[in-house]
C-alpha positions as CSV (number, residue, x, y, z in Angstrom):
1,X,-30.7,-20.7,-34.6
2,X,-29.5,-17.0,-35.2
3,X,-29.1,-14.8,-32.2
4,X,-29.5,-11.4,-32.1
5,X,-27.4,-9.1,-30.1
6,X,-27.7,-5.5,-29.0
7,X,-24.5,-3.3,-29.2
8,X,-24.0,0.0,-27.6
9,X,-25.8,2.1,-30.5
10,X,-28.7,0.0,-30.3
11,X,-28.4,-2.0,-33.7
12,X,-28.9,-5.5,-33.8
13,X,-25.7,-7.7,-34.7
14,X,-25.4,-11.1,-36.3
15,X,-24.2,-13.7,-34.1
16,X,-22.5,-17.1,-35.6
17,X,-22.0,-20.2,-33.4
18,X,-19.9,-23.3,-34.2
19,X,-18.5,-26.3,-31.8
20,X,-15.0,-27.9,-32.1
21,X,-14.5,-30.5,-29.8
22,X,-12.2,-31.7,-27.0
23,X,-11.3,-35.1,-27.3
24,X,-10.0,-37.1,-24.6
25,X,-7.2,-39.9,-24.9
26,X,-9.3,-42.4,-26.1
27,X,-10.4,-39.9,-28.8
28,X,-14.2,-39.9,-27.3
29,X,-15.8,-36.5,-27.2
30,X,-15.4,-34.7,-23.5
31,X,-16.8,-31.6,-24.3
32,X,-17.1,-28.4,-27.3
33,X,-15.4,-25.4,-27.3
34,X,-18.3,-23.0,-28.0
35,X,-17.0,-20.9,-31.7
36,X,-18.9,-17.5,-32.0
37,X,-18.7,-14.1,-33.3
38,X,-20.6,-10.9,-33.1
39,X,-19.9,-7.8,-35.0
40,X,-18.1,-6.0,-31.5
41,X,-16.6,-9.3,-30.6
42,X,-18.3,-9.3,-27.3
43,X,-21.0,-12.0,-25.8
44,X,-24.1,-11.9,-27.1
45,X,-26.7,-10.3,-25.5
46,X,-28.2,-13.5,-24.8
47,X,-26.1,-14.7,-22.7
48,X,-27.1,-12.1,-20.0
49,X,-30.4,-14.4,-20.2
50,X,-30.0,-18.2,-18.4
51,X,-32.9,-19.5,-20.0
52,X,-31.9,-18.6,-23.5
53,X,-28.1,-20.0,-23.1
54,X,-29.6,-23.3,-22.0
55,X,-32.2,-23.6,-24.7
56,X,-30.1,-22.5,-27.4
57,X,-26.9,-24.1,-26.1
58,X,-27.5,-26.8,-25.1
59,X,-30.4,-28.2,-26.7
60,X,-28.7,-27.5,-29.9
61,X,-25.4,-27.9,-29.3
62,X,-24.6,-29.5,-26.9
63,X,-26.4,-33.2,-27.0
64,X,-24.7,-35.8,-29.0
65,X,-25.0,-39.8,-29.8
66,X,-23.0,-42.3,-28.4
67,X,-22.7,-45.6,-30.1
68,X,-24.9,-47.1,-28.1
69,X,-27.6,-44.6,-29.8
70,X,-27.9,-43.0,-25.7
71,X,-27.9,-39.4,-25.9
72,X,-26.1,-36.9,-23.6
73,X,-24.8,-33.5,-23.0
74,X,-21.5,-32.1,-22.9
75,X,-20.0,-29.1,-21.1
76,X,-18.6,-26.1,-23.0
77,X,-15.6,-23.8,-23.2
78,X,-16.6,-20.6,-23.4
79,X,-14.2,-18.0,-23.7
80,X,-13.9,-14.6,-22.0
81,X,-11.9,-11.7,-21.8
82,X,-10.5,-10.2,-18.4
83,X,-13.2,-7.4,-19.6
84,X,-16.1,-9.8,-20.2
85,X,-15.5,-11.5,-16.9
86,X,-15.5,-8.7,-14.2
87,X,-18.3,-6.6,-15.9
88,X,-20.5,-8.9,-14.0
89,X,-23.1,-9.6,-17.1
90,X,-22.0,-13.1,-17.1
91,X,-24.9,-15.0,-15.9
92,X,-25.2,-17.8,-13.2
93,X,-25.2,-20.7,-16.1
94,X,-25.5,-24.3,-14.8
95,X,-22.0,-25.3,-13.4
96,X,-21.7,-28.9,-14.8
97,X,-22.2,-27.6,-18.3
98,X,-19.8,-24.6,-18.8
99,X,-15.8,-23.9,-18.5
100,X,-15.1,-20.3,-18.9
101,X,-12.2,-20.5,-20.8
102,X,-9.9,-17.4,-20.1
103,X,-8.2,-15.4,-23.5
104,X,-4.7,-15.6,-23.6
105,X,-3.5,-11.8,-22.2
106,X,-0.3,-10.2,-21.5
107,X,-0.1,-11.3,-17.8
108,X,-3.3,-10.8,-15.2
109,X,-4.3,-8.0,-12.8
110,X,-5.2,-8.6,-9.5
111,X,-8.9,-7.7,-9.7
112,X,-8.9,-10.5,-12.9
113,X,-7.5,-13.2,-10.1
114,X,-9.5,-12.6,-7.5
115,X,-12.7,-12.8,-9.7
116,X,-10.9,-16.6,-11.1
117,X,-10.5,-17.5,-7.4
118,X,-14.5,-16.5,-6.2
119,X,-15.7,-18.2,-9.4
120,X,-13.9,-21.6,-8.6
121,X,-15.1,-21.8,-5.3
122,X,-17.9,-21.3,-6.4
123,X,-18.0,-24.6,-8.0
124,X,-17.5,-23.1,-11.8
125,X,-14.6,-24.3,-13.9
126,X,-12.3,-22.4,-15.5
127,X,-9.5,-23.1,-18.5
128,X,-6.2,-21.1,-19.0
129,X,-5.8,-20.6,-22.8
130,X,-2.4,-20.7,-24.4
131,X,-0.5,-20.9,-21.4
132,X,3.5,-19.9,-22.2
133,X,4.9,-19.7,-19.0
134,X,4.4,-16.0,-18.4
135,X,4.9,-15.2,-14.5
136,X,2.2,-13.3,-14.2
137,X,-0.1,-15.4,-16.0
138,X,1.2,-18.0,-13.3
139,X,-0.9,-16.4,-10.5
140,X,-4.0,-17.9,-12.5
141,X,-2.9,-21.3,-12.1
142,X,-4.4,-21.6,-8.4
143,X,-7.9,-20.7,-10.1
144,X,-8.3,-22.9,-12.8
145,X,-8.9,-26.9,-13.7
146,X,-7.9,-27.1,-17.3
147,X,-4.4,-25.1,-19.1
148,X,-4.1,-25.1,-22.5
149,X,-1.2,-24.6,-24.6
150,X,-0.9,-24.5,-28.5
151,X,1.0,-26.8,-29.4
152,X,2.3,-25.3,-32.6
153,X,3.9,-22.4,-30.7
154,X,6.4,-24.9,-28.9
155,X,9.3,-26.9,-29.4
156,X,9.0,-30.5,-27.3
157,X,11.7,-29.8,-25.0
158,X,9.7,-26.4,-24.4
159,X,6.3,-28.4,-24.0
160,X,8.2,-30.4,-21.8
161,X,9.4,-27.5,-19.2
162,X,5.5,-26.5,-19.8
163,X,4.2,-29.5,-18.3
164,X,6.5,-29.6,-15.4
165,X,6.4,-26.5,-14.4
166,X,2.3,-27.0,-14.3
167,X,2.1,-30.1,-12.7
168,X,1.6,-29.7,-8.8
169,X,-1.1,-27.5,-9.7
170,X,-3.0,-30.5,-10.8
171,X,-4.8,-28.9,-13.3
172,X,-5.6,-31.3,-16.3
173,X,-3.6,-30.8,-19.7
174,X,-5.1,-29.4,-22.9
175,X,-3.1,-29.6,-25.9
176,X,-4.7,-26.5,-28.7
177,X,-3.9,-27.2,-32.4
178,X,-3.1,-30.6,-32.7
179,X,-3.2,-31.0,-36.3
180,X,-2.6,-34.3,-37.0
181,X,-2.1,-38.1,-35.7
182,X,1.8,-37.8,-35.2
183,X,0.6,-34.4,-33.2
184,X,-1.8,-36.8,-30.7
185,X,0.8,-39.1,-30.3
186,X,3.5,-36.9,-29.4
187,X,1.1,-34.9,-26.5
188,X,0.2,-37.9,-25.5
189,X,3.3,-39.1,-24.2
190,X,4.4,-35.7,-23.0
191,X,1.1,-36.1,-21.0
192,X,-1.6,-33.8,-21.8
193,X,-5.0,-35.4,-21.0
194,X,-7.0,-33.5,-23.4
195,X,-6.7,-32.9,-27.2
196,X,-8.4,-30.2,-29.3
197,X,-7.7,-29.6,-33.4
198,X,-8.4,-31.1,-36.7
199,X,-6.2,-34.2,-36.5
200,X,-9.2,-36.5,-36.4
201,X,-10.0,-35.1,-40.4
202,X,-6.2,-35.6,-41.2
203,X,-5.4,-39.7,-42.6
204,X,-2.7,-41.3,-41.3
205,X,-0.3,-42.6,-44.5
206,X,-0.6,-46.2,-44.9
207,X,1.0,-47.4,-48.6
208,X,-0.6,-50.3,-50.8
209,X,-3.8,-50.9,-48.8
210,X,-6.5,-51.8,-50.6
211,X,-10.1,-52.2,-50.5
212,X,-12.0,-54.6,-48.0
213,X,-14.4,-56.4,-49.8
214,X,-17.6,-54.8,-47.6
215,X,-16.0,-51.4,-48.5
216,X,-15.9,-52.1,-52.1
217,X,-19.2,-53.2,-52.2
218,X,-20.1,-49.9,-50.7
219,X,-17.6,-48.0,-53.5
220,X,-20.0,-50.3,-56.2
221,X,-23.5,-49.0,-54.7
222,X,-22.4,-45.7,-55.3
223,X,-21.4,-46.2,-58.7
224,X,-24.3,-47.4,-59.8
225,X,-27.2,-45.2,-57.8
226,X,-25.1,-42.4,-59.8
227,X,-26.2,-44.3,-63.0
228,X,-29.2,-42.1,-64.5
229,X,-30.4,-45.8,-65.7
230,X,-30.4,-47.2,-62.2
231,X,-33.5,-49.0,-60.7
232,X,-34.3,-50.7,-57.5
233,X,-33.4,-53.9,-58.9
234,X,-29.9,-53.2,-60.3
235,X,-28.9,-51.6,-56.6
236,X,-30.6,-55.1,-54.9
237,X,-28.1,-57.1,-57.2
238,X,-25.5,-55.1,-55.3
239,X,-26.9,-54.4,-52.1
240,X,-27.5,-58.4,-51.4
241,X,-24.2,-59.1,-51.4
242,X,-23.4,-57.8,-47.8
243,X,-26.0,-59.2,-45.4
244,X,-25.1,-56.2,-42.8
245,X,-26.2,-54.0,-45.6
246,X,-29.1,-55.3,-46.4
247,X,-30.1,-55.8,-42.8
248,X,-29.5,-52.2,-42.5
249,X,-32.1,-51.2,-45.5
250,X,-34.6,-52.9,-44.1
251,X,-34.4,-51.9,-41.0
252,X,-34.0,-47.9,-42.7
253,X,-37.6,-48.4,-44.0
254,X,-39.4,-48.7,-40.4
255,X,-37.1,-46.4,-38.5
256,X,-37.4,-43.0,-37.0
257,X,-35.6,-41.5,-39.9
258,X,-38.8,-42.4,-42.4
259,X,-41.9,-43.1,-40.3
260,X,-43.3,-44.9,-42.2
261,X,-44.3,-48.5,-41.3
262,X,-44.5,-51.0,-44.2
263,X,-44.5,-54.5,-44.8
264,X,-41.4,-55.3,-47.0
265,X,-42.3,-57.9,-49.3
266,X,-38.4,-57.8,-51.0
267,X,-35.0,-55.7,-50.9
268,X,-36.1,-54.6,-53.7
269,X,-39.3,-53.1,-52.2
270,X,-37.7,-51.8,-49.6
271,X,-35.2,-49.6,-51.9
272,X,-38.4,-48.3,-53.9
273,X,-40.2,-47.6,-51.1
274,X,-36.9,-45.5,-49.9
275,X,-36.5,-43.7,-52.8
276,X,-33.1,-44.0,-54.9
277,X,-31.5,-40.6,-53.8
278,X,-32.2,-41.5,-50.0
279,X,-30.4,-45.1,-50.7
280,X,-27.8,-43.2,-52.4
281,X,-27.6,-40.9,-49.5
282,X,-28.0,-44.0,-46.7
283,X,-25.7,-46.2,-48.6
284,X,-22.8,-43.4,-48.3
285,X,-23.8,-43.9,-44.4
286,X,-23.3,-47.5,-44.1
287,X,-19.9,-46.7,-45.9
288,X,-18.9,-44.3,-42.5
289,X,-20.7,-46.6,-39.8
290,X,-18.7,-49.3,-37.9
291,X,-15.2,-48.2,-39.6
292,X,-12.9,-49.9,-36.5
293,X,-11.0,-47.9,-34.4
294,X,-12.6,-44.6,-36.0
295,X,-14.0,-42.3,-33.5
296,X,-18.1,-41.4,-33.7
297,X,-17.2,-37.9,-33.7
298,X,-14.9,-38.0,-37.3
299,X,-19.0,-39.4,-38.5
300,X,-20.7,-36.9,-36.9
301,X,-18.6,-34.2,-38.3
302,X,-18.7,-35.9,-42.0
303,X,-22.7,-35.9,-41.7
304,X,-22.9,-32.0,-40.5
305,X,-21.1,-31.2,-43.1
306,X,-22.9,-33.5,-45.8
307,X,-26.3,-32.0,-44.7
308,X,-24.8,-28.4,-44.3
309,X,-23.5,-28.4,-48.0
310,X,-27.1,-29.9,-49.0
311,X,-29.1,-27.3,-47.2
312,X,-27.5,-24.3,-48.3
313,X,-28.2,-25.5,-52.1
314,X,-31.0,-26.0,-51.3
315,X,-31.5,-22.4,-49.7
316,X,-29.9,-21.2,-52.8
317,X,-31.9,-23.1,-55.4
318,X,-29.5,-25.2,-56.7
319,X,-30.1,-28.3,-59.2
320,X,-29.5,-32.1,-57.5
321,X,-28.6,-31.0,-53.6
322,X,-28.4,-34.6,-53.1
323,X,-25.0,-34.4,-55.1
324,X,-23.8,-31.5,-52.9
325,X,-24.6,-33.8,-50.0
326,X,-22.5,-36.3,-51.2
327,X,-19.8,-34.1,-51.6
328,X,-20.1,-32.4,-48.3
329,X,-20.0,-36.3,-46.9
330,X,-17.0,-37.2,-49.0
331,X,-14.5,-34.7,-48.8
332,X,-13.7,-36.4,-45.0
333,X,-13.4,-39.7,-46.9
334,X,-9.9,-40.2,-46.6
335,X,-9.6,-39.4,-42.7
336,X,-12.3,-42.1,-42.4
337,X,-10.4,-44.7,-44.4
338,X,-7.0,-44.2,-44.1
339,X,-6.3,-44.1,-47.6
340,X,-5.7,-41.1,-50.1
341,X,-8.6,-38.8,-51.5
342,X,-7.5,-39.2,-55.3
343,X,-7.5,-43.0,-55.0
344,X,-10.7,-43.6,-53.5
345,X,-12.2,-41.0,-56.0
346,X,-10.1,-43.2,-58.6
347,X,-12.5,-46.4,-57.5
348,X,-16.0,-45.0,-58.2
349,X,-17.0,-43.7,-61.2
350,X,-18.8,-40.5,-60.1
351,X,-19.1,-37.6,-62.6
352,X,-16.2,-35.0,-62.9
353,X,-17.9,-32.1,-61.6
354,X,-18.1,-34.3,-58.2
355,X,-14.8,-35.4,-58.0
356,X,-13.4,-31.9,-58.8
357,X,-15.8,-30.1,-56.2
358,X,-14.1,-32.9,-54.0
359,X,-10.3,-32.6,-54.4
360,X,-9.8,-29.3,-55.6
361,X,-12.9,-27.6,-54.4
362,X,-13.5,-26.6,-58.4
363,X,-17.2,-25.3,-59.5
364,X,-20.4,-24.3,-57.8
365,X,-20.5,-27.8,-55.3
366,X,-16.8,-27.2,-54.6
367,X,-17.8,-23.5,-53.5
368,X,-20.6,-25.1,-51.2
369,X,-18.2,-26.8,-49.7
370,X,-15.5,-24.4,-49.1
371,X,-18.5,-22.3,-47.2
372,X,-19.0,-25.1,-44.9
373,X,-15.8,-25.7,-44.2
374,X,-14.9,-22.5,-43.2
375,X,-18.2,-22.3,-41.2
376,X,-17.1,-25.0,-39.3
377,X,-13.7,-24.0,-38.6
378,X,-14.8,-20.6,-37.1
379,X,-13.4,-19.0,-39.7
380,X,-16.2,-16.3,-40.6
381,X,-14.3,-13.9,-42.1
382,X,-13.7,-16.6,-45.2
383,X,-17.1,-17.1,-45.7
384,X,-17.8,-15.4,-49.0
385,X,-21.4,-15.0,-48.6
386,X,-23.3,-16.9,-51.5
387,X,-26.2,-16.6,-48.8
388,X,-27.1,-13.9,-45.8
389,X,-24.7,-15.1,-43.1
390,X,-27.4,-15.6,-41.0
391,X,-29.0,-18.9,-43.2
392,X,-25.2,-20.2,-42.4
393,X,-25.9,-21.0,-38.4
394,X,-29.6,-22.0,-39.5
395,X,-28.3,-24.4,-41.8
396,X,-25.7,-25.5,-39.2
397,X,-28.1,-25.8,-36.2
398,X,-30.1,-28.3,-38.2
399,X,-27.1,-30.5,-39.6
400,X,-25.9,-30.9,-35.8
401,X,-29.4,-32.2,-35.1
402,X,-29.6,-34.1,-38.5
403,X,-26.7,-36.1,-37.9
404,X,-28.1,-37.1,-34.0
405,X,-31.0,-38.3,-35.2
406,X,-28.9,-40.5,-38.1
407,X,-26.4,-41.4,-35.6
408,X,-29.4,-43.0,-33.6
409,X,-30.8,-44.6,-36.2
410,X,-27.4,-46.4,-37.3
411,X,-27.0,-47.4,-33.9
412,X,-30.5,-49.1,-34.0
């Protein structure tokens, strides 16, 4: 959903919003840090309406699938300047589903801790961002549940001093940029509690493993449903060779995701009756799902961005979006299974344009994707605009509510 903000002239403003989220130690999803930008950098007007926040917020941000297919709602960090907080605009949002998260700044002025201290009695939460150590910035730590320091700024033996000096405050740990698994593991002994960054999308290096034989199945589907000479039979030759799979199909044909009752008469049925791009898409699906010791969220995140690269060519008229889904889903592929990019690519024979758009981000696909990773990042000023910025957040809005609906159905 775009929002529109006023600013002091009396223009309207674009507003983009992204999540990244905040992982505990067991890598499950605790809550998202709220991403968004408006031309002046300051809240959108919106936000000086409750009932707007919740219903754009979080009804489209902020409910996700567990595993178990329940779905609930997360909190999220917000972030404010000393300015935005004692201008008294900031509305009286529901307490159990927002942290104002408080800008890193030189130091903090009386007026700004006093404010801190009404707001947590209040019963709000509040987060300390990129704590260093700073004296003054010490006075905050009375006023706030969560500190967060980037880790990237910080030696260990620094981190170290960091966490002691925090600790009878009994405020709970949130390490910022954690860019990879040897990042995790290394807070997580120094003891932060929470975990924020992109090390879920980075694979850790393991040598000479090779492909499970359900995987390679999967790698086989895909192969062929990229063969223009492909029919329902040739993919039920494959598909019948993994019972979960085919289980799965059938299932696909009378869930939420098609409405469309039928009586299957054959595998083979079924996969007509689905259509051979949405088994090419669903088959890439089964190929994510039930990955041990792979968190839900490294799916969810592969799915946003699988439907966001297929929605914005479609917005933009592009031949086969199906194809830019598949590279949108891909491009995570080697996070997912542990094993490098170029090798798994190596495996299936999809055409060039797709593997290049994949690894080196190469031709129009590739550009897609570049968009959407930047989109998701926060990084707006990278976006190079192949559409009005605005059809960015639409697109975005509906791949987070995409991938719920998919995530429920999987879990089915």
């Amino acid at each position: 959903m775009m929002m529109n903000a006023q600013n002091e002239t009396g223009q309207s403003s674009q507003v983009l919003m992204a999540r990244q989220p905040v992982f505990n130690k067991n890598q499950d999803v605790e809550a998202y840090g709220l991403l968004y930008r408006t031309e002046d950098g300051m809240l959108p007007a919106e936000f000086t309406d409750e009932k707007a926040t919740s219903s754009v917020i979080l009804n489209s941000y902020a409910v996700v699938t567990t595993e178990d297919g329940e779905n609930r709602r997360l909190p999220f960090y917000i972030k404010l300047t000393e300015a935005m907080l004692l201008s008294g605009a900031i509305p009286a949002l529901p307490k159990e589903h927002f942290v104002f998260e408080l800008l890193r700044e030189d130091g903090a002025s009386k007026e700004l801790i006093k404010k801190a201290k009404e707001l947590k009695q209040q019963g709000y939460r509040l987060a300390l961002t990129h704590y260093n150590g700073d004296k003054e910035q010490t006075a905050l730590l009375d006023a706030v549940t969560v500190v967060k320091i980037d880790i990237q700024k910080h030696s260990t033996e620094q981190l170290k001093k960091l966490i002691q000096f925090v600790r009878p405050y009994h405020v709970d740990l949130l390490a910022d940029k954690v860019e990879n698994q040897d990042d995790f593991r290394r807070c997580l002994e120094l003891g932060f509690k929470l975990f924020q960054g992109f090390f879920l999308c980075k694979p850790v290096d393991i040598k000479g493993k090779a492909l499970g034989s359900s995987r390679a199945i999967v790698m086989q589907l895909l192969a062929e449903l990229d063969n223009p000479n492909a029919s329902a039979d040739s993919v039920e030759q494959i598909v019948i060779n993994d019972p979960n799979m085919t289980y799965k199909i059938l299932r696909l044909v009378n869930s939420a995701a098609f409405s469309t009752p039928k009586e299957i008469e054959s595998l083979s049925h079924a996969i007509a009756l689905i259509g051979m791009n949405q088994v090419k898409k669903w088959a890439t699906l089964f190929l994510l799902s039930g990955q041990s010791g792979k968190p839900a969220e490294l799916t969810r995140m592969m799915l946003i961005r699988g439907r966001m690269c297929e929605l914005l060519a479609e917005m933009l008229n592009y031949e086969a979006p199906i194809n830019f889904f598949m590279v949108g889903l891909l491009s995570q592929l080697d996070a997912m299974m542990d094993m490098d990019l170029g090798y798994l690519m190596d495996q299936v024979p999809l055409r060039d344009d797709i593997k290049r758009a994949i690894l080196t981000r190469e031709n129009q696909m590739g550009a897609v994707l570049e968009e959407v990773a930047s989109y998701e990042r926060g990084e707006w000023d990278s976006i190079k605009g192949l559409l009005d910025k605005r059809f960015y957040e639409v697109a975005y809005r509906h791949s987070l509510d995409w991938a719920e609906q998919v995530l429920a159905s999987l879990s089915e």
